[in-house]
NUNUKE-572935 format. One line per field, with one value per residue (C-alpha): residue number from 1; residue in one letter; chain; x, y, z. Coordinates in nm, 4 decimals. Example, Ala and Ser with C-alpha at 12.3 -4.5 7.8 and 13.67 -1.06 7.14 Angstrom:
2
nr: (1,2)
rest: (a,s)
kette: (A,A)
c1: (1.2300,1.3670)
c2: (-0.4500,-0.1060)
c3: (0.7800,0.7140)
END
This chain:
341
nr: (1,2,3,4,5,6,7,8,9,10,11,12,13,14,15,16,17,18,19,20,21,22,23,24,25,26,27,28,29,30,31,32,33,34,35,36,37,38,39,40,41,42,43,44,45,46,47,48,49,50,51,52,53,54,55,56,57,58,59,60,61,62,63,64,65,66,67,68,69,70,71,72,73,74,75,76,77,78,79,80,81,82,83,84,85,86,87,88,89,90,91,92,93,94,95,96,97,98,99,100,101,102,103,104,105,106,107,108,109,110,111,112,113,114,115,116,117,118,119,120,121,122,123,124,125,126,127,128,129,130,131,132,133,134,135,136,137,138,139,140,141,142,143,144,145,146,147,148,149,150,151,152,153,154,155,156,157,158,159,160,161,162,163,164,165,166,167,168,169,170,171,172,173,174,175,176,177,178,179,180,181,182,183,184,185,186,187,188,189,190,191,192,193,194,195,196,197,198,199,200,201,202,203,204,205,206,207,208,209,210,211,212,213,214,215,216,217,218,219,220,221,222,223,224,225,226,227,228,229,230,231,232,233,234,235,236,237,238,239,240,241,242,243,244,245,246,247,248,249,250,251,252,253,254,255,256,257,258,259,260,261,262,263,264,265,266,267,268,269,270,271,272,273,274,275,276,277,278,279,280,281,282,283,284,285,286,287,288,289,290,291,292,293,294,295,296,297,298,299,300,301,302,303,304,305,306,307,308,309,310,311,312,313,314,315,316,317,318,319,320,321,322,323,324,325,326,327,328,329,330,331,332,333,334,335,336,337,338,339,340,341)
rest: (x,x,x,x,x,x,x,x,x,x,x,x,x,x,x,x,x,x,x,x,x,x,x,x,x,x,x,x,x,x,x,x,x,x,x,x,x,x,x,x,x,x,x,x,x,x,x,x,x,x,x,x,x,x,x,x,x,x,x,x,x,x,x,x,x,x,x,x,x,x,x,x,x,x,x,x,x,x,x,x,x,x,x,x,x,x,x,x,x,x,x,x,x,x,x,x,x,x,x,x,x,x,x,x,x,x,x,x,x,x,x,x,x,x,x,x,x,x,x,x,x,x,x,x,x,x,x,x,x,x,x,x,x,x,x,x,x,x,x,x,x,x,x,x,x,x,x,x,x,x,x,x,x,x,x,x,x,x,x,x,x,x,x,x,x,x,x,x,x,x,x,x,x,x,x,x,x,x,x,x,x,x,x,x,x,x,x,x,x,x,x,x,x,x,x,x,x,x,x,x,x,x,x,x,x,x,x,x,x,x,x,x,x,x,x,x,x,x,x,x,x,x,x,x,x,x,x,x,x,x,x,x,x,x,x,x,x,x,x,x,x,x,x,x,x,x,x,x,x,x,x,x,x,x,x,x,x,x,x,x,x,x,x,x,x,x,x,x,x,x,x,x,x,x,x,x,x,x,x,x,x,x,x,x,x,x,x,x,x,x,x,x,x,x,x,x,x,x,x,x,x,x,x,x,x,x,x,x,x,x,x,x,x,x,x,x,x,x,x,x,x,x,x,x,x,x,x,x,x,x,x,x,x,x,x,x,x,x,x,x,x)
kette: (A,A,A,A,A,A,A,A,A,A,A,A,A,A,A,A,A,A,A,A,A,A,A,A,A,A,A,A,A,A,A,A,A,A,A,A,A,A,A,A,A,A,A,A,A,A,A,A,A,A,A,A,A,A,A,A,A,A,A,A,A,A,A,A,A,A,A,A,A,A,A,A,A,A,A,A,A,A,A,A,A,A,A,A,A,A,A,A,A,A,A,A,A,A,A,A,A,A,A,A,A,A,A,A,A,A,A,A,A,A,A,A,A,A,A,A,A,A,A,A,A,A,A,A,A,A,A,A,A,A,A,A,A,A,A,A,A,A,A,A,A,A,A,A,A,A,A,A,A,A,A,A,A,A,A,A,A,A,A,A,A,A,A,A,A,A,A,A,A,A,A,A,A,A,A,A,A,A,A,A,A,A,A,A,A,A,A,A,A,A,A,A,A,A,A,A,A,A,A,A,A,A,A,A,A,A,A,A,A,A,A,A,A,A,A,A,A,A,A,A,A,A,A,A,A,A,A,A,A,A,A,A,A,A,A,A,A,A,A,A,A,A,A,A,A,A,A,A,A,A,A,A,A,A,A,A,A,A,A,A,A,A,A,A,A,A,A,A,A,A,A,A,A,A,A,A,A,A,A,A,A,A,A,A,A,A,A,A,A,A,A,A,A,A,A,A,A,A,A,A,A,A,A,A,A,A,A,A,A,A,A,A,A,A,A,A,A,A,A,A,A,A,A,A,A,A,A,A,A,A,A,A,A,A,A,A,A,A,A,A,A)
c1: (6.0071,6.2408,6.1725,6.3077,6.5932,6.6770,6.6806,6.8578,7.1627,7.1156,7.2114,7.4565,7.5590,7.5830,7.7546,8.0084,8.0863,8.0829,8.3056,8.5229,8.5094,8.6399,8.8815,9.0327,9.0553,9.2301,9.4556,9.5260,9.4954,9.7730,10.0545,10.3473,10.6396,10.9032,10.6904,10.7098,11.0441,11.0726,10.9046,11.1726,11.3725,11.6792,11.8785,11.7728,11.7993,12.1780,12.2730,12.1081,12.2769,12.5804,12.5128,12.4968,12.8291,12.8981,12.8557,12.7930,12.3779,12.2599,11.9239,11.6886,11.3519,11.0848,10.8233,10.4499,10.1981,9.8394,9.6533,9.4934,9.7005,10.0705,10.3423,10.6575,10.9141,11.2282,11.4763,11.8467,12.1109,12.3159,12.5463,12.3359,11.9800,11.8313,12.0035,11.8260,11.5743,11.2057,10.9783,10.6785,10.4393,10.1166,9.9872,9.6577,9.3853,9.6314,9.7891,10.0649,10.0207,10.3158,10.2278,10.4727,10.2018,9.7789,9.5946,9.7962,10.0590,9.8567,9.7380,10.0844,10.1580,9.8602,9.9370,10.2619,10.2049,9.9299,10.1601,10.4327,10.1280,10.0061,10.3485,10.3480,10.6413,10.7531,10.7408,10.4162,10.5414,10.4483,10.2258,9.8551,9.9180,10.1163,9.8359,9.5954,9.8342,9.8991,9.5237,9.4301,9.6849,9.6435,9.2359,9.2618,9.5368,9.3876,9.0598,9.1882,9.3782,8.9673,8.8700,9.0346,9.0654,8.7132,8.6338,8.8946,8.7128,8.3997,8.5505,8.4491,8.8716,8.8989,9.3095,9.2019,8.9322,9.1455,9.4357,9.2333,9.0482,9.3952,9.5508,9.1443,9.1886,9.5678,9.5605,9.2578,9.3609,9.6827,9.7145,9.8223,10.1140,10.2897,10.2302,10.4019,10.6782,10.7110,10.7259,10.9493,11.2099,11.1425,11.1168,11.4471,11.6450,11.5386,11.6198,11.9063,11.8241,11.7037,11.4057,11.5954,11.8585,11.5506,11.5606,11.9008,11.9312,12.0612,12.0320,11.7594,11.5249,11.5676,11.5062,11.1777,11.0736,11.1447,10.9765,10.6872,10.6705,10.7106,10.3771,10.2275,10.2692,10.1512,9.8804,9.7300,9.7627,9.5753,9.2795,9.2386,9.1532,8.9142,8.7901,8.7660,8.4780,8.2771,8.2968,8.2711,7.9312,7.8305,7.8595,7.6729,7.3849,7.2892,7.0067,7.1573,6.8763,7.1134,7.3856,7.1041,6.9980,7.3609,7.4461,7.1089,7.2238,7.5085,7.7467,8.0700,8.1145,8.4063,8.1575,7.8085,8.0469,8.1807,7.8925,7.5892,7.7266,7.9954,7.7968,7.5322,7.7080,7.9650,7.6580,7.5992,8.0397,8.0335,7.8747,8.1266,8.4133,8.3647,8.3726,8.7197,8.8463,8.8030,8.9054,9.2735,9.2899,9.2443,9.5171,9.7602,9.8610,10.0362,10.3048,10.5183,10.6323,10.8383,10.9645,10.7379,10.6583,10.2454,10.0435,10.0839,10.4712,10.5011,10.2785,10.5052,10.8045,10.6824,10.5616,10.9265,11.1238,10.8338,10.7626,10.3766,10.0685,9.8563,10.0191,9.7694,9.4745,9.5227,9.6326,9.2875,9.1369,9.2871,9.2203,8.8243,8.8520,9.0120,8.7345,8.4821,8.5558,8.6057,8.3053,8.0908,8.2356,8.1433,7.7991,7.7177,7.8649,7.6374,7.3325,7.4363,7.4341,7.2411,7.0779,6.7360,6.7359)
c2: (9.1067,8.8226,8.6571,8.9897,8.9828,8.6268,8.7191,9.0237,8.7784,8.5325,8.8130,8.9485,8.6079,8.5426,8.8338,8.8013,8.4379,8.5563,8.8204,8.5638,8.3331,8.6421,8.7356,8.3516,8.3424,8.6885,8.5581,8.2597,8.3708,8.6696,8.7284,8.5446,8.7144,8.5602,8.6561,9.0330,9.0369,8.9394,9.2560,9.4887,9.5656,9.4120,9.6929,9.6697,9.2394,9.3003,9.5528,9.2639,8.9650,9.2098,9.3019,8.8900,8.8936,9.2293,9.4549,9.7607,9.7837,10.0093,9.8858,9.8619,9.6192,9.6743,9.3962,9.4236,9.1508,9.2939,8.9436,8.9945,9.2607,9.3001,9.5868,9.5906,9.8635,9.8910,10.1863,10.2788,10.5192,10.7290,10.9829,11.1437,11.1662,11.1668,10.8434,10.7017,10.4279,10.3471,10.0592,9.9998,9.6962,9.6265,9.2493,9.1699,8.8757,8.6878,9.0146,9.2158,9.6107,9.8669,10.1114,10.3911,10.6702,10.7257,10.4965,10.1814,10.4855,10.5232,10.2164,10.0742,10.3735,10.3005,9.9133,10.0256,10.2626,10.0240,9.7435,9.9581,10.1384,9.7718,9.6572,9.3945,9.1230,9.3062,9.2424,9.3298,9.6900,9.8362,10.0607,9.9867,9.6968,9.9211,10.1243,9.8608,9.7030,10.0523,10.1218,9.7415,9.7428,10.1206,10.0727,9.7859,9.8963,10.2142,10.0774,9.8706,10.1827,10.3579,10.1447,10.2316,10.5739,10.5804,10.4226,10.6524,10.9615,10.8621,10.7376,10.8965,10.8652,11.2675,11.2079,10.9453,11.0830,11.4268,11.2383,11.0685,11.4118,11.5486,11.2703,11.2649,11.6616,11.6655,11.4077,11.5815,11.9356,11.8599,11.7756,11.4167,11.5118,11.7310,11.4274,11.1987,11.4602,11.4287,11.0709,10.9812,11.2858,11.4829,11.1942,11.0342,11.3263,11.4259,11.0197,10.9982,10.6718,10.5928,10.3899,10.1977,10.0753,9.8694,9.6309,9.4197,9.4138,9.6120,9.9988,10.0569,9.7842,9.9040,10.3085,10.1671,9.9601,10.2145,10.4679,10.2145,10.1553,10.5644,10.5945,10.2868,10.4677,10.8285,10.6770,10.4502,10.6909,10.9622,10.6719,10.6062,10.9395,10.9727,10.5850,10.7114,10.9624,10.6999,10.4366,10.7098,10.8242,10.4804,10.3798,10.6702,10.5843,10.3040,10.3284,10.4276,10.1655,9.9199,9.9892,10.0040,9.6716,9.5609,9.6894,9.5620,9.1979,9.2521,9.3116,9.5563,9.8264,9.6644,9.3310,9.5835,9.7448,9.3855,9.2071,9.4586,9.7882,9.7020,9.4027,9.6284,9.9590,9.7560,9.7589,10.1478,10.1841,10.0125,10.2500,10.5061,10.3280,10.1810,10.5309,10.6222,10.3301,10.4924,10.8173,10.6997,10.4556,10.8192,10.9494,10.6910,10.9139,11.1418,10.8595,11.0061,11.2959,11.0342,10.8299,10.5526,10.3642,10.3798,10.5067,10.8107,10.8341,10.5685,10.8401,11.0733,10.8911,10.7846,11.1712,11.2353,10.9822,10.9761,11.3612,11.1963,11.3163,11.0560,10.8630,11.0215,10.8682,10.4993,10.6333,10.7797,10.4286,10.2471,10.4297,10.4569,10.0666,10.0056,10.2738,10.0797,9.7496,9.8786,10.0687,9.7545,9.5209,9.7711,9.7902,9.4557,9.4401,9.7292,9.5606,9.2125,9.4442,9.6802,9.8648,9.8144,9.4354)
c3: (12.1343,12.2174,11.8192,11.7165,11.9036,11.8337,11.4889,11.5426,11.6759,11.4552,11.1668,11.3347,11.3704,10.9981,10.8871,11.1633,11.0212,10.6692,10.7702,10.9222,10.6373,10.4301,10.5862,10.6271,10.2434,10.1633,10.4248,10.2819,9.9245,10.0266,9.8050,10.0404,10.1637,9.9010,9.6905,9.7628,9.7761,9.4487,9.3193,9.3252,9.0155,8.8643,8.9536,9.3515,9.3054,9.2081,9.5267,9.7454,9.5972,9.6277,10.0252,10.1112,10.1850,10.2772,10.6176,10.4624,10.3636,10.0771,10.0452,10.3311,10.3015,10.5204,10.4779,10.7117,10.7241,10.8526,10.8290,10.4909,10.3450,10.3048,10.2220,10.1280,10.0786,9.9130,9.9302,9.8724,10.0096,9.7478,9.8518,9.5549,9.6692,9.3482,9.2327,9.5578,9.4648,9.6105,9.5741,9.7093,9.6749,9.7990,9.8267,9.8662,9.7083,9.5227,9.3512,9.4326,9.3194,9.2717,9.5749,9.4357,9.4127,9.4618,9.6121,9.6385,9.8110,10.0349,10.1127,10.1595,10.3885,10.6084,10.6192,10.7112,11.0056,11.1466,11.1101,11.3290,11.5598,11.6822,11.7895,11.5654,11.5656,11.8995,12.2851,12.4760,12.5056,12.2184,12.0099,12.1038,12.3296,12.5601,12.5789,12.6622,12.8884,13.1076,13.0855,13.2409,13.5195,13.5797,13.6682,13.8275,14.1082,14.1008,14.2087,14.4698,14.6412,14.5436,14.8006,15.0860,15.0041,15.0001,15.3303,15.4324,15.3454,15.5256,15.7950,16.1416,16.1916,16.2133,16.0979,15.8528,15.6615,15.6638,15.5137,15.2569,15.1441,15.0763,14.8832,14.6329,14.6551,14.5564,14.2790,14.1422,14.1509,13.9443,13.5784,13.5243,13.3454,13.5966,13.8257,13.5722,13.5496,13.9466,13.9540,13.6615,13.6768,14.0526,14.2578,14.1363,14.1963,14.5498,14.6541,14.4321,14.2438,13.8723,13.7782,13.5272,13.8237,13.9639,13.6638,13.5846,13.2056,12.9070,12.9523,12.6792,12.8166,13.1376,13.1151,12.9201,13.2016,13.4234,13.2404,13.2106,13.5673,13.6434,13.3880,13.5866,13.9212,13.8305,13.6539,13.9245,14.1992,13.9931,13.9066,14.2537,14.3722,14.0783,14.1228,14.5342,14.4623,14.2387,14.5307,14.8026,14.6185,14.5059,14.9247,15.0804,14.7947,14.9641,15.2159,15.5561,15.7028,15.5956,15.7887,16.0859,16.0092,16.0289,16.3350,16.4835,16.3847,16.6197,16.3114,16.3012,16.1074,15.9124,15.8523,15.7663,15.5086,15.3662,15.3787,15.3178,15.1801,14.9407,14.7480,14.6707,14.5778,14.3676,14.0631,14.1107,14.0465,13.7826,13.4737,13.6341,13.6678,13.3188,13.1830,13.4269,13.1980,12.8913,12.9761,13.0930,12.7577,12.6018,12.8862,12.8071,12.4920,12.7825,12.7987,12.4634,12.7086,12.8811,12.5130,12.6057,12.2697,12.2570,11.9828,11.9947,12.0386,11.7929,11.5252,11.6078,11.5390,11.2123,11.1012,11.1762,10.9810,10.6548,10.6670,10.6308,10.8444,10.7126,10.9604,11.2515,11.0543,11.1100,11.4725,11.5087,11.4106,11.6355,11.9092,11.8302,11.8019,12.0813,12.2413,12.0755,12.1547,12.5336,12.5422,12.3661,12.6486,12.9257,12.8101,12.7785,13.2073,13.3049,13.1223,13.3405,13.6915,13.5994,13.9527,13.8218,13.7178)
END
């Protein structure tokens, strides 16, 4: 059994490096990007050379880089639409391919969305690494606030574990959106301040942080209720003769739970927590209802401005990557704590 799984990882091995090897040349071998812009037509060359020296733009270029693959756009204004120009080009192995219609179309369009999806060339707030980035810091405060929601639930406190059933009940009785609606816009007006006062720069950065930090807060708080009932359950499945033995040793009930209880549920909260992290990376799409720039808001944007629904394809892609890579990771964590090592 273990010769067949060595050899198992020693394929996957292989192809993984051959993959990587691959991918290294069509990177390298890529058409560069003078050499894209190059591609367009005399007629588009001559309004650029003209527009060197002048304010006033009539051609706009749009050039993406995607590691191995590259796109590059080229289109004019005309106060006649159909004098309006567009060129698109497509470089990939070596080659560069006119991407005005089929395939290489499409391909450029995909290679194009992606490009703008992922947040490439922009700050860490963007497209898919917004999502990841909300999703991370969103289950990890959540869980910490789990925690003592959790002990506050069980606790023999009458007020306490009252108080604590409300807030899991509340936050998991209402639809995540209406709470995101409360935070970012209800909140605000009922205290009279705006989120984007909190941060001292220019007014767009700051109504995005403060949008992102309105998402942040909504999100975290509704985690931890559902993060409080995985660590509630994952506590009161340990043996109640270890708490006895605890309290036998002369131990507290603050130092049984630390010491004894905790360690060992923290393996039984992990296959659900793990899963509570995929379902708000899936959540995080919720975000375009307050113009934050993720995925999906980004997809929309695009269908918008290109009048193109292919753009939701490479938006479905990413997110099953991300999912996968996620879900990959998480498996490979409950394998190393599994309960029944």
């Amino acid at each position: 059994m273990s010769k067949l799984l060595n050899k198992k990882r020693i394929t996957y091995g292989i192809v993984i490096i051959v993959l990587l090897i691959v991918c290294i040349i069509l990177n390298i071998t890529k058409p560069s990007e003078e050499t894209m812009m190059s591609q367009c037509s005399p007629e588009i060359q001559k309004q650029l050379e003209a527009e060197k020296d002048s304010v006033r733009k009539t051609v706009t270029v749009t050039y993406n880089s995607l590691g191995i693959i590259n796109y590059c756009s080229f289109s004019t204004t005309s106060k006649n639409s159909a004098n309006a120009m567009r060129e698109r080009f497509v470089g990939f192995a070596g080659k560069v391919y006119p991407a005005n219609e089929g395939a290489a179309k499409i391909t450029g369009q995909m290679v194009n969305y992606t490009y703008r999806m992922l947040g490439c060339g922009e700050n860490v707030f963007h497209g898919a690494k917004l999502t990841i980035l909300l999703t991370t810091l969103t289950v990890f405060f959540g869980f910490i606030i789990s925690i003592f929601l959790a002990l506050g639930k069980i606790s023999k406190n009458f007020i306490i574990s009252k108080v604590c059933s409300a807030y899991i009940f509340f936050f998991r009785g209402t639809p995540l959106l209406i709470q995101m609606f409360v935070v970012y816009f209800a909140i605000p007006g009922i205290f009279g301040f705006a989120w984007k006062d909190l941060f001292a720069m220019s007014d767009v950065e700051a109504v995005y942080m403060g949008a992102f930090l309105a998402a942040l807060i909504s999100f975290s708080l509704n985690c931890a209720a559902y993060c409080a009932e995985i660590v509630r359950a994952a506590i009161q499945s340990i043996d109640k003769g270890q708490a006895e033995a605890g309290k036998a040793l002369g131990l507290t009930y603050g130092q049984t739970m630390r010491k004894i209880i905790i360690p060992q549920s923290v393996r039984r909260m992990i296959p659900p927590v793990c899963n509570e992290f995929i379902m708000i990376l899936k959540d995080a799409s919720l975000v375009f209802a307050i113009s934050l720039m993720d995925i999906t808001t980004i997809s929309k944007v695009i269908m918008t401005n290109e009048l193109s629904y292919l753009v939701f394809i490479p938006a479905l892609i990413i997110y099953l990557i991300i999912t996968a890579f996620f879900t990959y990771l998480f498996n490979k964590i409950e394998a190393k704590f599994s309960v029944y090592e």
